[in-house]
Steps between C-alpha positions, in 0.01 A plus 500: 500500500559847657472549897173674598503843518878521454569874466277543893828483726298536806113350537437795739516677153151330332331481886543854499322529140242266594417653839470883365281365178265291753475818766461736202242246334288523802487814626449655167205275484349607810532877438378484157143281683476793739507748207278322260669601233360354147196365668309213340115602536291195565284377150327209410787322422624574790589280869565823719213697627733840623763652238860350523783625416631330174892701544650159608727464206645843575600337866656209334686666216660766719634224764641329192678801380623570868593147556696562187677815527613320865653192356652705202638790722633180795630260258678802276503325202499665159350239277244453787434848523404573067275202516298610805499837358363405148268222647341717700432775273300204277335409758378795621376584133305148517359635926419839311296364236314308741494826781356714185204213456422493869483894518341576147344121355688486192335332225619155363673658245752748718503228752658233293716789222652572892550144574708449124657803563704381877545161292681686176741714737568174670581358207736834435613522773627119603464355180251198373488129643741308308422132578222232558501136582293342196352127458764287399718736372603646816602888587512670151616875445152656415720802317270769418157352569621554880379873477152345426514259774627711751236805421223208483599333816540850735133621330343179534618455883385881622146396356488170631649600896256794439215286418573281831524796715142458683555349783621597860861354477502327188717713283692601821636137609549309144697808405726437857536138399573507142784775597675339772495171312648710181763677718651146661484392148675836370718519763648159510540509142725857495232707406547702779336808408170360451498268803547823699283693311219231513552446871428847587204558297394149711546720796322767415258250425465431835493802639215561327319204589381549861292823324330315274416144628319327671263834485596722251583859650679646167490349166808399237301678238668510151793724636564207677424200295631669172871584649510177679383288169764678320774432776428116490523468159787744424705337762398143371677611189802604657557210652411261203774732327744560787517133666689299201221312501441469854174611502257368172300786370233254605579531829260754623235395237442213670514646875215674377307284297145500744529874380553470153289150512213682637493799270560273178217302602274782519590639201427169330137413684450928402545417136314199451210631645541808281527724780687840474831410658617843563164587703535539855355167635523274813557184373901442584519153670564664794249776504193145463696368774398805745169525368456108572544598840884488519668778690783714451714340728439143347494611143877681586566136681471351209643641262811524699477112531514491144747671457700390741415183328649654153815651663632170627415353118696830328771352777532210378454598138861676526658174553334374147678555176342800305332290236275306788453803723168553319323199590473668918273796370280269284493245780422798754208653223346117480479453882335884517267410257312198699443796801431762275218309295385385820432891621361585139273197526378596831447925423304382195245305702443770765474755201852717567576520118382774288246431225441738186623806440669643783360882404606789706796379681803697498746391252850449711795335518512459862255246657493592912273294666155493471274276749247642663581784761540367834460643843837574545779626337648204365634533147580698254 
């Protein structure tokens, strides 16, 4: 197995990184709060009562991309080097789409032709993934179908992190966790690229952070949420693909399964009850859980317990042969499921869930959150 990180000569080299894309992270954040730029305007779907500034992505993409250019210019490797440069110009087509919804609401339509569009020059650009761990069978060489599964998988995650973007936080810290745990796993594997590159957007991350939680001062917005969705999942490709197995293309699946749990579950409660699932709505698990009475801080809490949860089960997944690796996200979806009918159960009783048709709601893609407005600004 290769050494972490074996090309970094000197750890001063990655500190340095790390440190620039953390100070650039937050101060970026701070000057764009002052200037207000893309304010959101309170509504009443809304849990701010003043405009605030939604121009967070732009803070966290731009650290990334300076935390970048530092490691590539330090560490003066050429292989390094291409793949930061054609990373980040996908992944600043993926932060534009979402930049161009938070400045001029796209509709569903140019939102999601934007969101194919990043995953097919991906695709171009650093090619399709190329294996899976099946039941019983094991890893199998998923030849061209990987185009599909790769476009399907990047699309699929920007909606769902999107979707879960509503909460002080919540976005903010199960992003930080799911990258640092796929950068040890890149890195110590030989993906070194992508542990480096993951780390850094981590950083940025957390730079970010103090701006937006516990009280929200500037918002992720789509900018934000969009380029960072499309980071996690491009990079969770490259390492599936770069690690010699290392690192299952399950891995960061199952990191984030409370995500991808509690969007799948809403889309399935949506259906049955023959609700429009592409209307804006407030019935994410974790949007009933706030308007039970559940605040931003605990909702963000928990969800990071869960995932923390699912990141020490995508662990020891990696020591499983391929063919039994997916028994740890069914296992993980099964154990959601008991907590998640138990919130569905309870926002039924107290009335939370939509009956009818849900006429003259905006049709969207994007579901920010949508309690009732507080006396604060608290979320987004």
């Amino acid at each position: 197995m290769a050494t972490v990180l074996p090309q970094i000569d000197d750890p001063l080299i990655l500190s340095l990184a790390g440190l620039v894309t953390v100070f650039v992270a937050f101060v970026a954040s701070g000057f764009l709060t002052r200037l207000g730029v893309l304010p959101d305007h309170p509504n009443g779907r809304s849990n701010h009562l003043t405009p605030i500034s939604r121009a967070g992505g732009v803070a966290i993409i731009a650290a990334w991309l300076v935390g970048l250019v530092v490691a590539a210019v330090l560490l003066d490797e050429q292989s390094f080097s291409h793949d930061a440069l054609k990373l980040a110009a996908v992944g600043g087509l993926a932060a534009l789409v979402g930049f161009a919804d938070d400045k001029f609401s796209l509709t569903p339509l140019w939102k999601i032709a934007g969101q194919f569009a990043a995953a097919l020059v991906f695709v171009w650009i650093f090619g399709p993934l190329n294996h899976i761990p099946m039941p019983v069978v094991g890893e199998i060489d998923v030849g061209g179908f990987g185009v599909f599964l790769t476009v399907f998988w990047i699309v699929a995650f920007m909606n769902v992190f999107n979707f879960m973007d509503g909460a002080n936080g919540l976005a903010s810290v199960v992003g930080i966790f799911s990258l640092c745990a796929l950068s040890g796993a890149a890195g110590i594997s030989g993906a070194e690229f992508t542990a480096v590159s993951a780390l850094l957007l981590a950083l940025a991350l957390i730079g970010f952070l103090p701006k937006n939680f516990p009280r929200a001062q500037i918002f992720m917005g789509d900018g934000g949420s969009q380029g960072v969705a499309f980071l996690i999942a491009a990079l969770a490709l490259l390492a599936a693909d770069r690690s010699g197995g290392g690192v299952s293309a399950l891995f960061i699946p199952t990191i984030v399964t409370a995500f991808i749990f509690d969007a799948a579950f809403t889309l399935a409660h949506r259906i049955i009850r023959r609700q429009n699932f592409l209307h804006a709505h407030r019935e994410h698990l974790y949007q009933l859980l706030m308007r039970l009475g559940a605040s931003h801080a605990r909702v963000t809490a928990l969800y990071l317990g869960l995932t923390a949860l699912a990141t020490t089960a995508a662990i020891f997944m990696l020591r499983l042969p391929p063919r039994d690796q997916w028994v740890v996200p069914v296992v993980l979806f099964a154990v959601f499921a008991a907590g998640g009918g138990t919130v569905f159960i309870r926002g039924k009783r107290q009335g939370l869930l939509a009956t009818g048709c849900e006429e003259g709601v905006e049709l969207t893609l994007s579901d920010t959150p949508i309690s009732e407005p507080s006396v604060a600004p608290v979320g987004e």
